[in-house]
C-alpha positions in Angstrom: 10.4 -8.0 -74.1 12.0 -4.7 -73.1 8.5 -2.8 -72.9 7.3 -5.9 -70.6 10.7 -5.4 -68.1 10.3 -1.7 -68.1 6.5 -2.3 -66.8 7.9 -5.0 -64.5 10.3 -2.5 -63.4 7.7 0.2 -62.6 5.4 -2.3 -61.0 7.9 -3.7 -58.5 9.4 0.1 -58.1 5.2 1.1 -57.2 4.9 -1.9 -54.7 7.9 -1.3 -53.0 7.3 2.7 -52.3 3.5 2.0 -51.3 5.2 -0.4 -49.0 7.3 2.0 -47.4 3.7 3.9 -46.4 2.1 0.7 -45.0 1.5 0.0 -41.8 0.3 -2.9 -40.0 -3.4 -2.4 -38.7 -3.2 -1.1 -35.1 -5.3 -3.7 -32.6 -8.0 -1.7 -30.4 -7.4 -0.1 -27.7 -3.7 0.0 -28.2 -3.3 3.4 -27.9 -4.1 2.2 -24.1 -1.1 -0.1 -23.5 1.6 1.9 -21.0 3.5 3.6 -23.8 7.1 1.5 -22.6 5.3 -1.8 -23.6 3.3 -0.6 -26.1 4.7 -2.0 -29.4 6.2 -4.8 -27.5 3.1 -5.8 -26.0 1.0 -5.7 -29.0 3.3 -7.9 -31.4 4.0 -10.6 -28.7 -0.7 -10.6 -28.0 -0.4 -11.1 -32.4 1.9 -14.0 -31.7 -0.3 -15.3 -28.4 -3.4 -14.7 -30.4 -2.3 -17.2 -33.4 -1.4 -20.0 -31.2 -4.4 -19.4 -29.3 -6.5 -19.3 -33.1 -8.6 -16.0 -31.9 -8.4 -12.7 -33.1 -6.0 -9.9 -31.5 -8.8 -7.8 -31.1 -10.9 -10.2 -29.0 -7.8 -10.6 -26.6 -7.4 -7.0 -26.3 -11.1 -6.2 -26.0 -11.4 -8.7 -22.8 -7.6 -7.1 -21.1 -9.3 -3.7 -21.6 -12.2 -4.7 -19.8 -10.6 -6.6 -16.9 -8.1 -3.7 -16.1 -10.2 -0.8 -16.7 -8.5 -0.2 -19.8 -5.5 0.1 -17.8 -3.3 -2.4 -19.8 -1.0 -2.8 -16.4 -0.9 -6.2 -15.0 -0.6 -5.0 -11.5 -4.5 -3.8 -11.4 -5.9 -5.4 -8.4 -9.9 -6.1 -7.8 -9.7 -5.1 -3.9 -12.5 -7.4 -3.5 -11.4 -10.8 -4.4 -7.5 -10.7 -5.0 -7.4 -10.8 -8.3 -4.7 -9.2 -10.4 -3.4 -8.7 -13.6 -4.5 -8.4 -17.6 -7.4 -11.3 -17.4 -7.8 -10.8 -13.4 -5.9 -14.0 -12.4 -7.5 -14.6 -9.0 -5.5 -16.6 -6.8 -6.7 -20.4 -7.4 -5.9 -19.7 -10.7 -2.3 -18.5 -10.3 -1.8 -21.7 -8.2 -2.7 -23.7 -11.2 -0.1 -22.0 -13.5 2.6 -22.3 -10.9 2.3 -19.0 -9.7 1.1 -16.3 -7.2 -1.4 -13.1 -7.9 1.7 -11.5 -5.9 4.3 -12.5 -8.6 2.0 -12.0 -11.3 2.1 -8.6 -9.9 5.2 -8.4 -10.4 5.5 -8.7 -14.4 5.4 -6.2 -16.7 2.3 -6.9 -19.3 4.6 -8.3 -22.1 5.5 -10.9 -19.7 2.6 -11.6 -17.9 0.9 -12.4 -21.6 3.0 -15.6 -21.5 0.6 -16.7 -18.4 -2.6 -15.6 -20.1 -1.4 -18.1 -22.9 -0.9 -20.4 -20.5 -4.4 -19.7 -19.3 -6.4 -19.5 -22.2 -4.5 -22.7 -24.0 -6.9 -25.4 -22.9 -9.6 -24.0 -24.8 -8.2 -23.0 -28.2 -10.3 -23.9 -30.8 -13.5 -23.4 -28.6 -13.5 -19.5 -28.7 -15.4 -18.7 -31.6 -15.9 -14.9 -30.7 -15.0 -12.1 -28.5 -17.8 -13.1 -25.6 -16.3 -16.6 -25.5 -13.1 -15.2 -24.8 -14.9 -13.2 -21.8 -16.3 -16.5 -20.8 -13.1 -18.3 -20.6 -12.0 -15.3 -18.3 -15.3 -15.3 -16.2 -16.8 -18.8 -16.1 -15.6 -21.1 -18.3 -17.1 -23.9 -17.2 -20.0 -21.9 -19.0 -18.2 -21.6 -22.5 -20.2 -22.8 -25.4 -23.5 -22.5 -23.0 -26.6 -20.7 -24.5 -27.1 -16.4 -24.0 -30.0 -17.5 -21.2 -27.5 -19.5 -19.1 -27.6 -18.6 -15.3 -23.9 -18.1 -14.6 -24.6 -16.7 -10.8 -27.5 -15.7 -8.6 -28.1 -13.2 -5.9 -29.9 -15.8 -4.1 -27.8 -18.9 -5.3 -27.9 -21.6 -3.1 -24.4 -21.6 -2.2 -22.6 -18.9 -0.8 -19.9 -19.0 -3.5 -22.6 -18.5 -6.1 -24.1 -16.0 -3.7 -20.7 -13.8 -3.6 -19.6 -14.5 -7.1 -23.1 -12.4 -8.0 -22.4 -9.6 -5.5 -18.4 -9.5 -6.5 -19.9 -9.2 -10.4 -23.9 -7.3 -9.5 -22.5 -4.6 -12.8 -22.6 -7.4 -15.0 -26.6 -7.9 -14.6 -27.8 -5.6 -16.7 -31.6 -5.9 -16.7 -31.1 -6.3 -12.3 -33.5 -9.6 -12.2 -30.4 -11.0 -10.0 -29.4 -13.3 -12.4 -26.2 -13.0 -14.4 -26.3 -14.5 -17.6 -24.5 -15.1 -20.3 -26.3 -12.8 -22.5 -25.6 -10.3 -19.1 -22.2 -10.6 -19.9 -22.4 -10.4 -23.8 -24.2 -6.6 -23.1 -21.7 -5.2 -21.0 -19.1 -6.8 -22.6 -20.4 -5.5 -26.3 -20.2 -1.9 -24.8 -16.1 -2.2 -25.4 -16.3 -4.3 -28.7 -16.1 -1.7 -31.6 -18.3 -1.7 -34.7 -15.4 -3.2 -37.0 -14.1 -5.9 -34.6 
């Protein structure tokens, strides 16, 4: 019984000062996040992430491509208003209660409580990174196949027309389509190899 406590002893006494050397794994791009908000910022998109049932990562991945890996949720697309950590164009704000101006106005921890807000009607649907994009994007697209035509450069509407000139980067191959798999390339140029 004594030899079995003295190995328990040592065990527990090993775990504990391995444990003082652990760290939690670091989410990507992190090391981009304005250094005042950093750790902030990346425990409260853990805690978004888990209600939301997607990985950190994928949240991370799609802020870093909307701000220019930027992380600050005052970055503003000149062309079409939007602003922020997913681009909240203005329509959108409207819908959360909000203005692109206020949302402006947040520092990135607290403008992550209206990219909750944002992404919370499709929890559960986001099976990966791109669908994350998607929801950003076009979401009335998510769960569509890679050959989906999300816009056109000669859509028959003028909305679908701009919405292809505002987003021209995203089509890759330069057939003046955007498609989903369009959006899966450029958006897999950000996604690292262990993600």
């Amino acid at each position: 019984m004594k030899r079995f406590l003295l190995t328990l002893l040592l065990a527990v006494n090993s775990i504990c000062q391995a444990g003082t050397h652990w760290k939690p794994q670091t989410l990507v791009y992190s090391d981009k996040v304005p250094a005042q908000y950093r750790a902030a910022f990346v425990e409260e998109v853990r805690t978004v992430s888990a209600r939301l049932a997607v990985k950190p990562d994928w949240l991370m991945i799609v802020m870093r491509f909307e701000t220019g890996g930027t992380f600050r949720s005052n970055t503003k697309n000149r062309y079409s208003g939007a602003v922020g950590l997913i681009q909240f164009i203005p329509r959108t704000a409207q819908s959360l209660g909000t203005t692109t101006a206020e949302l402006s106005q947040l520092n990135p921890v607290e403008q992550l409580a209206y990219v909750e807000r944002y992404f919370m009607p499709y929890r559960g649907r986001m099976k990966d990174v791109y669908d994350v994009y998607i929801v950003v994007f076009a979401p009335a697209f998510l769960g569509r196949p890679d050959d989906q035509v999300l816009y056109r450069a000669n859509g028959r509407t003028e909305l679908d027309r701009r919405r292809y000139r505002l987003n021209k980067v995203l089509d890759t191959n330069r057939d003046g389509l955007i498609t989903i798999r369009d959006v899966k390339a450029q958006i897999g140029r950000f996604v690292p190899a262990n993600s």
